[in-house]
Phi, psi and omega in degrees: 000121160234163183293118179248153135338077157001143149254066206202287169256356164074346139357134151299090164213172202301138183291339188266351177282149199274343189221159154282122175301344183283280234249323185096003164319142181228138193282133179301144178277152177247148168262168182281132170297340153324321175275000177256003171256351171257352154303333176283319176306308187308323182289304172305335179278300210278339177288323203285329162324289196303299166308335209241343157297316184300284201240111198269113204301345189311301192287326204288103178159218201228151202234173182189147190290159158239322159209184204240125134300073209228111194083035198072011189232132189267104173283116178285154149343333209249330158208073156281002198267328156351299211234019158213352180085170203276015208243352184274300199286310145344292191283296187324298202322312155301004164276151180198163178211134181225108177318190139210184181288335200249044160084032184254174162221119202254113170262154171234131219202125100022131147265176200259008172298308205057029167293306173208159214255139138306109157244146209253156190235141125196198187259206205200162162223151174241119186244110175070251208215003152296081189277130182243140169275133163226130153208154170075017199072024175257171153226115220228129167282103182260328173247137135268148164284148174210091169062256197248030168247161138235159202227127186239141207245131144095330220240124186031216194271028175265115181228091142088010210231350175247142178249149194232130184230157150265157227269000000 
């Protein structure tokens, strides 16, 4: 405990009293700096929370089919040519979608030949749990997130029924 100066009345007084006993001056709270550095973590989590909600670092890379939904039933890739031949199995295999960061998206799309893929470029947003594709003034659902998959929508003859995992 030391004596500091009033700054109100220049009086002698205890550094821990909250008031001057002379004048009644009352000493400004300092805060801890412990609490302004974990409220700013607390900030910094929630912004870094929000962006990664916004934009999920998760999806950015190459997506590739892994199964089929097909009679309710989940089909792998590797043998779906079962239940459509093998020239079905063949061509999907070459389908892929590859995020990037800065919001484009790259499709490789199959021919019905499946000899070789169309690639279509355009950019893409994430609303929720939704990726919608733009292009042309349109906005298009093309993806859903579904835990470590996507379930794709809307994109050649696939509507809800191919899961896409990464690759």
């Amino acid at each position: 405990m030391a004596l500091v100066k009033c700054p109100e009345c220049s009086h002698e007084i205890s550094d821990t009293a909250k008031h001057c006993p002379n004048c009644g001056y009352r000493k400004k709270k300092y805060i801890d700096m412990k609490i302004i550095i974990l409220c700013a973590l607390i900030i910094i989590i929630a912004v870094c929370i929000s962006f990664w909600v916004k934009n999920p670092i998760a999806i950015i890379g190459e997506w590739r089919i892994d199964s089929y939904i097909v009679e309710g039933n989940c089909i792998k890739q590797d043998d779906i040519g079962e239940y459509y031949g093998e020239i079905y199995q063949t061509g999907n295999s070459a389908f892929s979608v590859v995020f990037d960061k800065n919001g484009t998206v790259a499709l490789s799309l199959p021919t019905f030949e499946g000899t070789k893929t169309v690639r279509r470029e355009c950019e893409y947003e994430i609303d929720g749990n939704k990726i919608y594709l733009l292009g042309n003034g349109d906005r298009t659902k093309g993806f859903e997130i579904n835990g470590n998959t996507l379930i794709v929508y809307n994109i050649a003859t696939f509507d809800g029924d191919v899961i896409l995992k990464k690759k």
